[in-house]
Each structure stands twice: as C-alpha cells, then as structure tokens.
Z-matrix of the N, CA and C atoms (Angstrom, degrees):
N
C 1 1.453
C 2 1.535 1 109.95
N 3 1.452 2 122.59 1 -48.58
C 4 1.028 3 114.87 2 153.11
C 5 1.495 4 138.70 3 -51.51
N 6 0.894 5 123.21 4 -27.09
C 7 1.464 6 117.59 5 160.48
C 8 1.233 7 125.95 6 -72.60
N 9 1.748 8 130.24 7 -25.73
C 10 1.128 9 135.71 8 161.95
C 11 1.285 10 117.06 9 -82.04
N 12 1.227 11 124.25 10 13.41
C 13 1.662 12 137.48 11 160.20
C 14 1.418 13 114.75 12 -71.60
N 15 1.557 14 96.07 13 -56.09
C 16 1.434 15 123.43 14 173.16
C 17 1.395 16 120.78 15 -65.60
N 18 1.285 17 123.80 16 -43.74
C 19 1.599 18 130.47 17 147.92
C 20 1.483 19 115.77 18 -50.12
N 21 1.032 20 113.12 19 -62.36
C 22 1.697 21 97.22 20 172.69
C 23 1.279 22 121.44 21 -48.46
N 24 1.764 23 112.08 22 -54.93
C 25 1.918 24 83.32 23 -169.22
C 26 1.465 25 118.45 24 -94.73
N 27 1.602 26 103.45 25 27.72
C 28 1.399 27 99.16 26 157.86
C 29 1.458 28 112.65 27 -82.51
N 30 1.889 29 104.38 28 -36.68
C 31 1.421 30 99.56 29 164.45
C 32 1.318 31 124.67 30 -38.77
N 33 1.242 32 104.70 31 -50.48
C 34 1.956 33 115.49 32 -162.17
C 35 1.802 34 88.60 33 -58.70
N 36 1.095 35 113.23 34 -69.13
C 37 1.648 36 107.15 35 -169.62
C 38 1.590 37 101.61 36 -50.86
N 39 0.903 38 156.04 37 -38.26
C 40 1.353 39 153.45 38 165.96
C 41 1.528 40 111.82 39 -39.22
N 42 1.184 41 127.33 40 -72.91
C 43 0.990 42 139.93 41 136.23
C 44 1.690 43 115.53 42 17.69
N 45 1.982 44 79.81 43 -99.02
C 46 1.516 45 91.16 44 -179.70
C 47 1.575 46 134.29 45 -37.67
N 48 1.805 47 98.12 46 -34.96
C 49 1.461 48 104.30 47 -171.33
C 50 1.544 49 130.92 48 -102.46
N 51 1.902 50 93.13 49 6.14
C 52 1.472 51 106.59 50 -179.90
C 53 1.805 52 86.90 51 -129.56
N 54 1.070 53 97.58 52 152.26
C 55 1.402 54 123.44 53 172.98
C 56 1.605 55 100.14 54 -103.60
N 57 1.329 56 126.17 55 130.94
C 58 1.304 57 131.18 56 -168.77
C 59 1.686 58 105.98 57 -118.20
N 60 1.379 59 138.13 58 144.90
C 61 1.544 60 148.39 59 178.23
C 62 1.296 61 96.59 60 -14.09
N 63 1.526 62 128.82 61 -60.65
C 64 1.197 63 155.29 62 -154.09
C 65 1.567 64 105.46 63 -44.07
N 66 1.680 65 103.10 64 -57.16
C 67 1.272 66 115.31 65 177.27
C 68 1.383 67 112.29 66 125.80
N 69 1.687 68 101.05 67 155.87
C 70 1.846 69 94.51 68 175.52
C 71 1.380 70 136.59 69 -46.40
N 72 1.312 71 118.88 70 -30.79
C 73 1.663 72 125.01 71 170.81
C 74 1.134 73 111.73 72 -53.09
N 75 1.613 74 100.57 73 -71.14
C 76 1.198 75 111.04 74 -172.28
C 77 1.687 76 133.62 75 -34.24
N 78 1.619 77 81.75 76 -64.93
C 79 1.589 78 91.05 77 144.50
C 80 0.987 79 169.08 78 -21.21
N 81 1.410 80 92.50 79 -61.80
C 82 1.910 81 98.15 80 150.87
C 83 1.203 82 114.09 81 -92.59
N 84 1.324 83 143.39 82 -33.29
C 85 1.445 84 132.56 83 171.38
C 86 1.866 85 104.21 84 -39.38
N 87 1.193 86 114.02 85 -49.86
C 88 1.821 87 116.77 86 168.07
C 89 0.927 88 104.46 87 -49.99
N 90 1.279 89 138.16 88 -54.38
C 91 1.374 90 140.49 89 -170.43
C 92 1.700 91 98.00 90 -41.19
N 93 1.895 92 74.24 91 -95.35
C 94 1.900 93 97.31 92 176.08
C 95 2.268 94 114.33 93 -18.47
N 96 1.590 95 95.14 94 -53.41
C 97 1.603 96 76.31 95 176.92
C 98 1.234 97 124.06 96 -88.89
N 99 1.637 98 123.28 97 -1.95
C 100 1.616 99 102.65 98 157.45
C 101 1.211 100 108.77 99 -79.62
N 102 0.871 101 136.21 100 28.55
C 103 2.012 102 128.63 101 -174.76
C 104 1.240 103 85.34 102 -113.00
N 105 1.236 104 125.32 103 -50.68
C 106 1.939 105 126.67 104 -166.00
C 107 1.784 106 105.00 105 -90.14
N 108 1.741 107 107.90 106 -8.35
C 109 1.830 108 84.28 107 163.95
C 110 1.630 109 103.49 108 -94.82
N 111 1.609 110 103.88 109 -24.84
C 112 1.556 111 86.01 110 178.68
C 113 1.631 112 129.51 111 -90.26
N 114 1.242 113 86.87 112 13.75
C 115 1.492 114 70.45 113 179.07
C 116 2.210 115 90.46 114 -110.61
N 117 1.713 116 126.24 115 -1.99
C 118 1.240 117 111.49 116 130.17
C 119 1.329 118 143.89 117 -50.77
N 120 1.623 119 122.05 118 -30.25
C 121 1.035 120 154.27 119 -169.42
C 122 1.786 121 88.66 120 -71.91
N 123 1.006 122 111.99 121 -91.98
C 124 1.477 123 129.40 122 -178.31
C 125 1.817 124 112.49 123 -33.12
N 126 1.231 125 101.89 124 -57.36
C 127 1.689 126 94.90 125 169.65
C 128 1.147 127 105.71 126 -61.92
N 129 1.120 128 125.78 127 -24.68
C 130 2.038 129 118.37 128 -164.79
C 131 1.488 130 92.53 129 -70.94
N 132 1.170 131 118.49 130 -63.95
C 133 1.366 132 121.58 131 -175.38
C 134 1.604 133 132.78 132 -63.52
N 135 1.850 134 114.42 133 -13.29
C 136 1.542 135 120.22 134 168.38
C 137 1.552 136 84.15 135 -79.20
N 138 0.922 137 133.34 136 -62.19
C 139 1.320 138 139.71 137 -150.64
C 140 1.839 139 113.83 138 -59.97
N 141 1.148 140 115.38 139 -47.67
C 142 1.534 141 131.97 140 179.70
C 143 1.568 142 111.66 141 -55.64
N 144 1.977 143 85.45 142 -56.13
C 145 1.283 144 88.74 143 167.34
C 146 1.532 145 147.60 144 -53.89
N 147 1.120 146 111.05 145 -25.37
C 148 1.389 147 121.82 146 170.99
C 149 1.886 148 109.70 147 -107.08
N 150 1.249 149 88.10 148 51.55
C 151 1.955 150 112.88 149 166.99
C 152 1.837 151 97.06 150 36.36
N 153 1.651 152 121.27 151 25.58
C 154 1.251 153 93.39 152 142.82
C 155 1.306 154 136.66 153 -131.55
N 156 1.375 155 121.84 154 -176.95
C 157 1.805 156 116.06 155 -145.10
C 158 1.581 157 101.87 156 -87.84
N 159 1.644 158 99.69 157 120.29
C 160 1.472 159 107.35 158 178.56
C 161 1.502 160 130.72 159 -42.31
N 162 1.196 161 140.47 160 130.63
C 163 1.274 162 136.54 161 -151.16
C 164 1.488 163 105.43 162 -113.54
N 165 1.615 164 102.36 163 62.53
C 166 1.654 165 112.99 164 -178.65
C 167 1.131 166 118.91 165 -83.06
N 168 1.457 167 121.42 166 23.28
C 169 1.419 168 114.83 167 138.43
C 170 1.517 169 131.62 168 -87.27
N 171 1.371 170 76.99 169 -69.17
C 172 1.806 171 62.12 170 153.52
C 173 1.735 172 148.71 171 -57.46
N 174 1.626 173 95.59 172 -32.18
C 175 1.555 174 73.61 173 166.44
C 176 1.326 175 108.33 174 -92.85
N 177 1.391 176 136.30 175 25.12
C 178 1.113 177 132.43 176 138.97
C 179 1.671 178 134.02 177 -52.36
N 180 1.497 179 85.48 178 -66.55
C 181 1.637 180 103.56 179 168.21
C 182 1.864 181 120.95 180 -42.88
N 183 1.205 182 102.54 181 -41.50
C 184 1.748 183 127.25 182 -150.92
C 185 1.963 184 79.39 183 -84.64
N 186 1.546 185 111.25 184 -55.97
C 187 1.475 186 102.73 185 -163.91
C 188 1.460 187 114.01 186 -87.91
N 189 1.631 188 112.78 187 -16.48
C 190 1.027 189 103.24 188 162.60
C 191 1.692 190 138.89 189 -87.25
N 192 1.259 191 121.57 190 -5.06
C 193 1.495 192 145.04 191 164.56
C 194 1.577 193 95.47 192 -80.30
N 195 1.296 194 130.96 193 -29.53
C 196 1.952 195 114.75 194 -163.90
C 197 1.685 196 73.66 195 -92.13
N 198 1.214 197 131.80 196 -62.90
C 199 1.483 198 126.33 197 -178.09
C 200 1.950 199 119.65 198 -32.10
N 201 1.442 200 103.34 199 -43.56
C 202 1.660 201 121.31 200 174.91
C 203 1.327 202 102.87 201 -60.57
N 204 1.528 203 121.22 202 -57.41
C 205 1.037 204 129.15 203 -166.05
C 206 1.539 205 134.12 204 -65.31
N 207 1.426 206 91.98 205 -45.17
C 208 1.693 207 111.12 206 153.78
C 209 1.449 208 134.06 207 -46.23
N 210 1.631 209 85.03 208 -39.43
C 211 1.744 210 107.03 209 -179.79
C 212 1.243 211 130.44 210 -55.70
N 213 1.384 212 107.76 211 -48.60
C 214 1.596 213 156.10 212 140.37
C 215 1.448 214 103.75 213 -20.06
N 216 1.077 215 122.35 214 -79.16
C 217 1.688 216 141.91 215 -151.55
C 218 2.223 217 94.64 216 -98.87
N 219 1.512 218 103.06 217 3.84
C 220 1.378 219 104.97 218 -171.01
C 221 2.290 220 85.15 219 -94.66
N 222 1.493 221 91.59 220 -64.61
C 223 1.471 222 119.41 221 -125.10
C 224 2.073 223 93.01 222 -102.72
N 225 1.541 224 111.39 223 -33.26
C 226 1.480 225 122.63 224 -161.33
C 227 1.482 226 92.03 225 -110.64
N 228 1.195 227 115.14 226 -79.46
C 229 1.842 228 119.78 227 170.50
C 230 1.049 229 116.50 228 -85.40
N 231 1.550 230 135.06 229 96.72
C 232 1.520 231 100.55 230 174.37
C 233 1.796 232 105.47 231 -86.42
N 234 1.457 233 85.05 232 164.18
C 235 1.520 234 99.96 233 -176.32
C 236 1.704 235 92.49 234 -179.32
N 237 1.499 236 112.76 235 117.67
C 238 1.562 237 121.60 236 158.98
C 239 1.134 238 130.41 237 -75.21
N 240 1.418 239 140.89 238 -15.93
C 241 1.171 240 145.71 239 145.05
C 242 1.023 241 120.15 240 -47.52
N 243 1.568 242 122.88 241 -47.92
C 244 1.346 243 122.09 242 -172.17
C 245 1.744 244 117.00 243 -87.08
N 246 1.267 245 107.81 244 -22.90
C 247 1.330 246 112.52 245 170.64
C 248 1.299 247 114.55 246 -74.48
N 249 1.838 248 120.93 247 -32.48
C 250 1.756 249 111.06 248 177.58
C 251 1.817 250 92.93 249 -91.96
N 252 1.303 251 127.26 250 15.72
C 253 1.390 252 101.72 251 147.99
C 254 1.747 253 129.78 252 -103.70
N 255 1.409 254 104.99 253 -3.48
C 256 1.289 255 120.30 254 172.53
C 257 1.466 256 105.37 255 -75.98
N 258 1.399 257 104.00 256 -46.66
C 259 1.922 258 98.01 257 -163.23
C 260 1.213 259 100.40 258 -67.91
N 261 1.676 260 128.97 259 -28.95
C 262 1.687 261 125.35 260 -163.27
C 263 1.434 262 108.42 261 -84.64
N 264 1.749 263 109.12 262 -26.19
C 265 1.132 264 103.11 263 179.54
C 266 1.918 265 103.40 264 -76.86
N 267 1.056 266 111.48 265 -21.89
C 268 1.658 267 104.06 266 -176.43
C 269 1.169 268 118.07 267 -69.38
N 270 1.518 269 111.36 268 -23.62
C 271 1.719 270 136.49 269 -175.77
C 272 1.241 271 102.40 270 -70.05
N 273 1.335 272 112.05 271 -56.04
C 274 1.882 273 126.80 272 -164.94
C 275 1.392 274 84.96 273 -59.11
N 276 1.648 275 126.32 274 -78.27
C 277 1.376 276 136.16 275 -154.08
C 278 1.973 277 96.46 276 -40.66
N 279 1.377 278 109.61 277 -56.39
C 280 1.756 279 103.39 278 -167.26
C 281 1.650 280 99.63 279 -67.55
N 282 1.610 281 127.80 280 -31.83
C 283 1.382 282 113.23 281 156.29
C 284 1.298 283 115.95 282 -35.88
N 285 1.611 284 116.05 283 -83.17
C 286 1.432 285 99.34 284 -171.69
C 287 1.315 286 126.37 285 -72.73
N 288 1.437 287 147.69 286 32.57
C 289 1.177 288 168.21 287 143.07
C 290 1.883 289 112.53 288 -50.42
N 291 1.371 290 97.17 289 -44.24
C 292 1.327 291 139.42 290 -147.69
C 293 2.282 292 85.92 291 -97.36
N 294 0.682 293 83.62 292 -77.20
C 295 1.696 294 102.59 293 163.76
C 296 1.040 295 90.42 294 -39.64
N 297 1.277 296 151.38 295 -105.66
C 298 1.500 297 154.94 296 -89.05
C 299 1.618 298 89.70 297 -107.34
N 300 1.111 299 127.72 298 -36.13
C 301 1.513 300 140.20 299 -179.71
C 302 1.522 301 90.79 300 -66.72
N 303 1.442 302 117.86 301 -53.55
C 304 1.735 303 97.81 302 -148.39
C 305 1.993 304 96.47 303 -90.09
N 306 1.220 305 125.11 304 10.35
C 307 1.344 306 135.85 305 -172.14
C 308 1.511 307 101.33 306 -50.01
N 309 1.235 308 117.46 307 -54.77
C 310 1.766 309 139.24 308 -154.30
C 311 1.669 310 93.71 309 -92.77
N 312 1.030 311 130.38 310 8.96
C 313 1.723 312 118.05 311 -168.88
C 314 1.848 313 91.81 312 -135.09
N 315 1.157 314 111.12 313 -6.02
C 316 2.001 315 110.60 314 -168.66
C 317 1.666 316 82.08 315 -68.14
N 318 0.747 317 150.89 316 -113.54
C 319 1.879 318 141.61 317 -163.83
C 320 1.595 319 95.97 318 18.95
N 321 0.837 320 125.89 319 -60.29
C 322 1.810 321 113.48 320 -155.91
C 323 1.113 322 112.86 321 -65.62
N 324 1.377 323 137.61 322 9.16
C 325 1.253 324 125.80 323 174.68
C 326 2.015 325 111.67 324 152.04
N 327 1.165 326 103.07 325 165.21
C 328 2.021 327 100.71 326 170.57
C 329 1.228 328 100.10 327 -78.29
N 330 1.441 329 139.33 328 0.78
C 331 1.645 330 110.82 329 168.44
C 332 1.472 331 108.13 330 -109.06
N 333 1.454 332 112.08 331 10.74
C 334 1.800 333 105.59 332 147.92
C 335 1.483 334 114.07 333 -93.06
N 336 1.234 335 104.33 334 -20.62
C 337 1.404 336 93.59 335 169.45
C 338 1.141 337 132.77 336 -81.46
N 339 1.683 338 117.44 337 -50.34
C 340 1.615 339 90.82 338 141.39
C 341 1.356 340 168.73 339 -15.57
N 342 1.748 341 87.83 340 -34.00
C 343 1.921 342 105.08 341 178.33
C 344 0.834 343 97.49 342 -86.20
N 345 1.829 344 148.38 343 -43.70
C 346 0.919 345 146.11 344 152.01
C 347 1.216 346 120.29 345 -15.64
N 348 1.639 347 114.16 346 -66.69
C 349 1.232 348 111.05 347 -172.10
C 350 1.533 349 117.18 348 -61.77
N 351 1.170 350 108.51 349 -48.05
C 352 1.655 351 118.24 350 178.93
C 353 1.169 352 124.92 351 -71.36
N 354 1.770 353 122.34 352 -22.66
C 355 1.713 354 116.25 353 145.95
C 356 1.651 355 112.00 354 -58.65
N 357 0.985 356 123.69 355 2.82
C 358 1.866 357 123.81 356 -163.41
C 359 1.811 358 90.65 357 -104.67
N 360 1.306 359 89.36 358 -51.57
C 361 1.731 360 101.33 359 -169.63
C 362 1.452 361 107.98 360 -63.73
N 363 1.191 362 105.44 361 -31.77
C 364 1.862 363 105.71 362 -174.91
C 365 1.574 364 107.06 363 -96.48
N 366 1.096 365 117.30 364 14.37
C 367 1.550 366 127.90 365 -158.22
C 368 1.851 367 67.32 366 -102.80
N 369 1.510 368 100.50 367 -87.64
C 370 1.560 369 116.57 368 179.54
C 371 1.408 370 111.67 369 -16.24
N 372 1.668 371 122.32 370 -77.79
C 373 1.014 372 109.80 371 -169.22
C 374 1.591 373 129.17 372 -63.03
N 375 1.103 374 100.63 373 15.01
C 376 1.710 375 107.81 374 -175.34
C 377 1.314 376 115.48 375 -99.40
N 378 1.726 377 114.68 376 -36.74
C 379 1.683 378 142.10 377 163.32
C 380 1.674 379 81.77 378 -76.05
N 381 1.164 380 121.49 379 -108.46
C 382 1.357 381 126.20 380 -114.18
C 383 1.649 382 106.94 381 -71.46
N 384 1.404 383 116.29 382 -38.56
C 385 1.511 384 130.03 383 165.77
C 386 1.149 385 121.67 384 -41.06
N 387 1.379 386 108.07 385 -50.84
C 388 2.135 387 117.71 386 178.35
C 389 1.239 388 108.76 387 -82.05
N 390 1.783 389 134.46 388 -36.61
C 391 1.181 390 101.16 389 145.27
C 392 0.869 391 145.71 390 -88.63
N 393 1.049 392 129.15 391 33.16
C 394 1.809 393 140.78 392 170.95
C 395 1.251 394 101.37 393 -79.30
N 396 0.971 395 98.60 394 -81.54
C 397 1.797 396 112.10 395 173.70
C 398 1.069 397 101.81 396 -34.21
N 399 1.339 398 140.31 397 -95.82
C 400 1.578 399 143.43 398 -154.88
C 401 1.652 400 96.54 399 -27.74
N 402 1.485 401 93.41 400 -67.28
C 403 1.847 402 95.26 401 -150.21
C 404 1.679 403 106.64 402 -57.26
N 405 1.573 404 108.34 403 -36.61
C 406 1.665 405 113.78 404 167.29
C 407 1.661 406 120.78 405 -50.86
N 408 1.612 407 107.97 406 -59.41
C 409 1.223 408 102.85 407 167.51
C 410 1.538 409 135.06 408 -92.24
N 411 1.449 410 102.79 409 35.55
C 412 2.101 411 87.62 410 -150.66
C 413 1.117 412 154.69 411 79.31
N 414 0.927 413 127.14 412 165.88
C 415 1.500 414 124.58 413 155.84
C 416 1.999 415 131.01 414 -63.53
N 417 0.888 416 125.35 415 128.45
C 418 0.991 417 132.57 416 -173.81
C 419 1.766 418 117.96 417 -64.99
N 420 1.229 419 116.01 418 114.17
C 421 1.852 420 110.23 419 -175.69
C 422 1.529 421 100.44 420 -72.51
N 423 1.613 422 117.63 421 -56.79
C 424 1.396 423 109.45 422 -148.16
C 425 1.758 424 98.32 423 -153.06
N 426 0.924 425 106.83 424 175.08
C 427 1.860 426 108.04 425 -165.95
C 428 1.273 427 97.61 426 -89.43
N 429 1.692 428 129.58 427 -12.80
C 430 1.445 429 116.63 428 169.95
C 431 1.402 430 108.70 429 -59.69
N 432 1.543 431 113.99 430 -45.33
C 433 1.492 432 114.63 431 -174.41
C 434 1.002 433 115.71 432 -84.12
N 435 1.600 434 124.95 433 -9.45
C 436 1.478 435 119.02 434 177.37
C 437 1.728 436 101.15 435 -66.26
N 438 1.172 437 112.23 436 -53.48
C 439 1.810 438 132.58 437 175.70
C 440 1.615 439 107.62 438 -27.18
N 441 1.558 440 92.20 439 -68.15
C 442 1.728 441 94.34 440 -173.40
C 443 1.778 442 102.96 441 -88.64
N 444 1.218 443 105.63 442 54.46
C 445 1.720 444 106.01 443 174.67
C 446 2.285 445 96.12 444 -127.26
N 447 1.624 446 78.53 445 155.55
C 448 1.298 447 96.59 446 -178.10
C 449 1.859 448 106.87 447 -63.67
N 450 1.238 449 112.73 448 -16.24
C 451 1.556 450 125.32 449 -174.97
C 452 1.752 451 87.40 450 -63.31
N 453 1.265 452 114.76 451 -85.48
C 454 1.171 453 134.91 452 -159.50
C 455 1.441 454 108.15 453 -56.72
N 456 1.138 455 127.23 454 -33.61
C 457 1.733 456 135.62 455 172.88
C 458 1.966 457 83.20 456 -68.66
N 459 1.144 458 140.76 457 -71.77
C 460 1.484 459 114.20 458 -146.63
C 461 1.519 460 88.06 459 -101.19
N 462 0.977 461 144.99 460 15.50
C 463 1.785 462 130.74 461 142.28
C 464 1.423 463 101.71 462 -68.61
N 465 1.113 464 131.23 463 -39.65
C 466 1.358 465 114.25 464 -171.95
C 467 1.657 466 117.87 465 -74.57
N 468 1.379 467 94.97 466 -20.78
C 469 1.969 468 119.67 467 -163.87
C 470 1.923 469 100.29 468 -72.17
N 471 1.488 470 87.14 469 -54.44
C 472 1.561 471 112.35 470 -179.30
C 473 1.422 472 108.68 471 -49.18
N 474 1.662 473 120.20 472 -60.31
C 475 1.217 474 138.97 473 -140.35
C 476 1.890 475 84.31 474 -68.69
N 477 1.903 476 106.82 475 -74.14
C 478 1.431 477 108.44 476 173.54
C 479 1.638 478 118.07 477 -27.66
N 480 0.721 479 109.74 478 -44.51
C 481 2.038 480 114.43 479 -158.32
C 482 1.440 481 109.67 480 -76.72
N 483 1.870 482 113.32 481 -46.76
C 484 1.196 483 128.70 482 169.06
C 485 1.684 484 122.58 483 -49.55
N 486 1.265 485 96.71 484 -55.24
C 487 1.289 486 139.10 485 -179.15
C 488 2.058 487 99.01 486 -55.19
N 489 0.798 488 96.76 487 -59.64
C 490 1.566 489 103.99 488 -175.92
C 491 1.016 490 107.20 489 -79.43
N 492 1.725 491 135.22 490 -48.97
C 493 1.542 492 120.78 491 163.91
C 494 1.374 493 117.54 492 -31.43
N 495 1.674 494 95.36 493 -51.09
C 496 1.612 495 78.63 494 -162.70
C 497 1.105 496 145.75 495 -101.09
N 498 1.948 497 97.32 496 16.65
C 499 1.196 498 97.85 497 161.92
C 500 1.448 499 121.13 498 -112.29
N 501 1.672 500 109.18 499 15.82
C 502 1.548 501 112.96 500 164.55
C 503 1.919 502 84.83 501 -77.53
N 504 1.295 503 136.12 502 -70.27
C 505 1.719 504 102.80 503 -165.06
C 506 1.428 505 126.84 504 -51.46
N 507 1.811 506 112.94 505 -24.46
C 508 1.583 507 91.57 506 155.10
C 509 1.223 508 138.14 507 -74.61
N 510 1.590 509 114.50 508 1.85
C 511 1.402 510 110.42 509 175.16
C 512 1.054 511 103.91 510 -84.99
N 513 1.318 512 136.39 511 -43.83
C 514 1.464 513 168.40 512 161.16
C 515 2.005 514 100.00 513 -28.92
N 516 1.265 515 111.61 514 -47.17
C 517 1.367 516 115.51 515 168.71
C 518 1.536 517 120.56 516 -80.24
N 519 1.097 518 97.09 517 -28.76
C 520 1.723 519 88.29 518 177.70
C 521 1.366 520 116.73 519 -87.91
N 522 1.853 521 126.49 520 -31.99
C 523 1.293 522 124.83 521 150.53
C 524 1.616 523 120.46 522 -28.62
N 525 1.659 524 100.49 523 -56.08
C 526 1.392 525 90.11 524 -152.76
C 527 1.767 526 96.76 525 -76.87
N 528 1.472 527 120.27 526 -17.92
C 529 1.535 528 104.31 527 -169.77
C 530 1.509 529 103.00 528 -84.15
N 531 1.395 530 134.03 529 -11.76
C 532 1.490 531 127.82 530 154.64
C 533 1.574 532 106.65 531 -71.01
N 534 1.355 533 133.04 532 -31.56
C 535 1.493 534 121.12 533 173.98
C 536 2.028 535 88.14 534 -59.19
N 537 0.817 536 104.75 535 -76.00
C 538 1.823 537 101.84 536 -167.66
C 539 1.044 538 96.21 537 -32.58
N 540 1.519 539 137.39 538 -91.43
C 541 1.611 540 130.40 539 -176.60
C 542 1.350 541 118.33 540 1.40
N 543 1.712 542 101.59 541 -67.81
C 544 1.656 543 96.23 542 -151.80
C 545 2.248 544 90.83 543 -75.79
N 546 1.523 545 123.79 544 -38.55
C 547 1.127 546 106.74 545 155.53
C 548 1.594 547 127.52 546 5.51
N 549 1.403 548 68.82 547 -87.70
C 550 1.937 549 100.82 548 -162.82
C 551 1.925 550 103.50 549 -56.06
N 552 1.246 551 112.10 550 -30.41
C 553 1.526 552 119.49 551 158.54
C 554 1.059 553 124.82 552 -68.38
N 555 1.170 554 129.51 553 -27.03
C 556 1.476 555 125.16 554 178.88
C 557 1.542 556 109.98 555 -86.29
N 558 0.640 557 149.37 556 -33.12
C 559 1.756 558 162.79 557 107.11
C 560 1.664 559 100.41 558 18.75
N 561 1.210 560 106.21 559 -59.18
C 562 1.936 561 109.11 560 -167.32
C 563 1.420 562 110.41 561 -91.14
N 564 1.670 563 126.38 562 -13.28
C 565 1.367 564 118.55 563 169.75
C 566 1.383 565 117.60 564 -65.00
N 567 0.951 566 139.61 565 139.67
C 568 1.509 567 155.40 566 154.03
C 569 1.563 568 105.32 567 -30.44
C-alpha cells in the first residue's frame, strides 16, 4: 500500500504537468484523484502498520467530498483557486486523521513519534501553507501562474521532504521491530 501511495502521486504530478488526448479537466481531475488516493493510500499504511484499524470512513468521507468538491469548482464553476483549496484542505483533513490515529501508539518508540510529528506537519502545511499563499498572493487566474507561483515551488519542496521523512521512519520502524525480533530470539535459545 505504501508503494502505491508513492505511485500515485507521482501519477498525480504526471498528470498535473502533461495534459493528456483526454483533455485539461480530465487531466487534472486524474491528477487531483491520485493525490487524494495516495495520500489515502499512505495513511492506510502508517496507520495499519502500527496494528491500528484503518479509518476508511473517514478518509473516505474527507477524500471523497475534496474529490466532490473539486469536481464542482472543476466541471460546474470553474475556478483554480478554489479547487487547490478544496483538494489541500481534503489532504490536510486525511493528514490529521492520520495524526489522531497514531496519538495512542507514540510510546513505542522516536519513529512513532516522528510520524506523529510529520502527520501534524503535513496536516499544517495543507491548512496553513495554501492559505498563506492564497491570501498573500490572491487568487489564482490560470495553471501557467499557478506553476510560476511560490505555492507550487514549495508544494513540490514540501511534498519531496515530507514524503522522504516519512518513509525513512518507516524504514526506520521496520528495522528496529526486526532488531527486537531477533532480540527477543536470542533470549529463548538454549
């Protein structure tokens, strides 16, 4: 699941930066929903991983309303501002989803606390980052200017950095619970 997290929003940036036969909507609506399955994808898997039960309603609910909403502001109103504040807010919401799940499991070690921290941080940068930007620079006319905007330079900055933290602490978590294993084995040999 984690790896198809990671496959998707490379999809989504693919997407975003090629226009396909299909057409511009289309296009980014693909975009827009590999960004909102993988970043479902990705909570399913911090979350599973630390033995608790994925909360696919909600990130159902959360990705499927930023998905409605987009749709809306894609296909009925258009407006690009309002659609990259729907999808980030749907992103932030399955961040802190993701957060609120891993709250009760931070005891086991610094690489739950970390995930913790970095579902909190990506929660943040999804609220507090997109509107920063917006209200500083405006509203957005067209995806040329969304591109050459400071939004889109540190979504991409963020996405890498986030993205790579957090899956050096799941590598970082699964090392150390095979270091415990073989531990806890050496203990029971004769």
């Amino acid at each position: 699941v984690l790896a198809a997290s990671y496959a998707l929003a490379a999809g989504g940036f693919l997407f975003q930066h090629f226009t396909f036969p299909v057409g511009l909507a289309p296009s980014k609506f693909l975009s827009n929903l590999c960004f909102c399955l993988a970043g479902s994808c990705l909570v399913g898997a911090i979350v599973a991983r630390h033995g608790r039960p994925v909360p696919y309603a909600g990130i159902g609910v959360l990705a499927g309303s930023g998905m409605g909403a987009f749709s809306w502001f894609l296909f009925v109103q258009p407006d690009l501002t309002w659609r990259i504040l729907v999808v980030n807010f749907a992103l932030g919401g399955i961040s802190l989803l993701a957060a609120a799940e891993l709250r009760v499991v931070r005891g086991n070690g610094p690489t739950e606390k970390m995930l913790f921290v970095l579902a909190l941080l990506s929660g943040l940068n999804f609220f507090v980052r997109t509107l920063a930007i917006i209200i500083a620079n405006g509203p957005f006319k067209s995806y040329d200017e969304l591109y050459a905007s400071s939004y889109w330079t540190t979504a991409l900055l963020l996405h890498a950095l986030l993205s790579l933290l957090i899956a050096l602490c799941l590598f970082t978590a699964a090392a150390l619970d095979v270091v415990r294993a073989l531990k806890a084995e050496t203990h029971t040999d004769p």
